[in-house]
N, C-alpha and C positions, 0 to 999 in steps of 0.2 A: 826959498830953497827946500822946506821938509814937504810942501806939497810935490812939486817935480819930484823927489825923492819917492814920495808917495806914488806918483802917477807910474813913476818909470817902472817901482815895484810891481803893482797892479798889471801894467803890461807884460812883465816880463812872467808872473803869474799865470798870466791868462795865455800866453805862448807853451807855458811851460803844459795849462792843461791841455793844450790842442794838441800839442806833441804826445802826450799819452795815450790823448782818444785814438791818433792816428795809430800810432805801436799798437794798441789793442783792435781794433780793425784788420791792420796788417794780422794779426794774429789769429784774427779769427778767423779772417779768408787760406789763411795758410794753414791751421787744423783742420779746416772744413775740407782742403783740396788734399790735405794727408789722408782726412775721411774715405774722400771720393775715391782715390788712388786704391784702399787695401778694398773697396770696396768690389771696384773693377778687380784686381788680383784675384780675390776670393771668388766671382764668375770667371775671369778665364781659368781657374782651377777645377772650375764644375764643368766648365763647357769639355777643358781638354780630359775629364773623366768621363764625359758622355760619350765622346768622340771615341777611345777605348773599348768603351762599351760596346758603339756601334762596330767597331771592328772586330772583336769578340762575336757578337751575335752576327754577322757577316759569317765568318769565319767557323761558325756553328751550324749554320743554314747551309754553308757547302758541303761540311760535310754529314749533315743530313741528307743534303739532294744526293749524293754519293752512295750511301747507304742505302736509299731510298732507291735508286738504281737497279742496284745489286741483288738485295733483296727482295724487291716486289717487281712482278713483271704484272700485277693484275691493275697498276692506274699507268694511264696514257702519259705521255709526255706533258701535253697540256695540264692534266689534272693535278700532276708532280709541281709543275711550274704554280699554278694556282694556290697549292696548298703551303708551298714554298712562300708566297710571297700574300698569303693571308697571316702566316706565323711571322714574318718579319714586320707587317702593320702589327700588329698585336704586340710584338717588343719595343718597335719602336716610336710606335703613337705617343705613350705615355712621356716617352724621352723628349719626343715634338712640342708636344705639351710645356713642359715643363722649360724648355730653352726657350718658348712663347713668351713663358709668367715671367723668368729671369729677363727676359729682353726689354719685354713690359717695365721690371720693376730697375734697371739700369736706365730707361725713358726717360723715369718719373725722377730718381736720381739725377741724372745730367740735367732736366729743367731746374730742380729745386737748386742746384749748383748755380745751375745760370742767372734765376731770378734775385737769389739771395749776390751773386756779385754784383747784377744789375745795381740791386736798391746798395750794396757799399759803394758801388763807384757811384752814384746818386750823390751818396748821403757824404763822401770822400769831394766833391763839386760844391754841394753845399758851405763845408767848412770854408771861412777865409781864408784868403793864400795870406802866406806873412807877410809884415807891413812893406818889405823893400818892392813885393809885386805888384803893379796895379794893372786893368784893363789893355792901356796900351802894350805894356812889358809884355803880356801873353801873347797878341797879337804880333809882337817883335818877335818873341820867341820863334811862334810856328814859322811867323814868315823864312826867317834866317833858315831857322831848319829846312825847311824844303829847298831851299840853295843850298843846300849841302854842305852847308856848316855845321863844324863838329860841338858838341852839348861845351866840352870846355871850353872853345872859343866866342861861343854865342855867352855862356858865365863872365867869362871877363869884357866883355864886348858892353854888357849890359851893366855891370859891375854885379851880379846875384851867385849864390852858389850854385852848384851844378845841379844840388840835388832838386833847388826851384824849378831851373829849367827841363830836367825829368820831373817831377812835378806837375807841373804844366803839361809836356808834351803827354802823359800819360791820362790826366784830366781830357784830353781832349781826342783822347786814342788817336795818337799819332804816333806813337812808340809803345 
């Protein structure tokens, strides 16, 4: 009797540390995508500030070409237009630039996102499913799922909890 006693503890142990590793996982993927989230915020904040800019400097070049009009009669139409729109590359090259390096470095972002959820849902497959699930049960699962049976009906169906069969269906990106 004190070895079963033993064994049961041991199990019930070792559940208890999967159940940890999992919450810390879950937790990491979800600081990581709070990361990514103020990350994005913070460029659409610079973008809708360059955007302003560009319509400021727009809005400057008109009424330069205006003045430009008025006051000089000694450059052509053409040369107005030219010098007009050498001064608008010269403002807003830099701005081009720079929405480039920010698009660039949101890139490199969304991959580093991607790869790191990659290797958790990896590493989330790797773990053992809890001892009620085995190879077939997952197999039952997806199948029922795709007939259109609901996650609670396929848990009591099976006898597992719901959250196995999200679980599973999630392991196996199906939900």
């Amino acid at each position: 009797m004190p070895q079963q006693y033993m064994q049961y503890f041991q199990l019930e142990y070792i559940i208890v540390v999967m159940a940890g590793i999992i919450l810390y996982l879950l937790y990491y993927v979800y600081s990581k995508d709070a990361q990514y989230s103020r990350n994005m915020h913070s460029i659409a904040s610079v973008i809708e500030e360059l955007n302003r800019e560009v319509f400021y400097l727009k809005k400057n070049t008109k009424e330069i070409e205006l003045k430009n009009k008025v006051s000089s009669k000694h450059m052509s139409d053409e040369e107005i237009y030219q010098e007009i729109e050498r001064s608008v590359y010269d403002l807003v090259h830099p701005l081009s630039q720079a929405i480039k390096q920010m698009q660039d470095s949101v890139d490199m972002i969304e991959a580093q996102v991607d790869s790191r959820v990659s290797n958790l849902e990896s590493g989330v497959k790797q773990i053992s499913i809890p001892g009620s699930m085995h190879g077939n049960d997952d197999e039952k699962v997806i199948a029922l799922y795709k007939q259109g049976i609901s996650v609670e009906e396929i848990s009591k169906e099976l006898h597992i909890s719901k959250a196995e069969v999200e679980f599973v269906l999630k392991i196996n990106k199906i939900k």
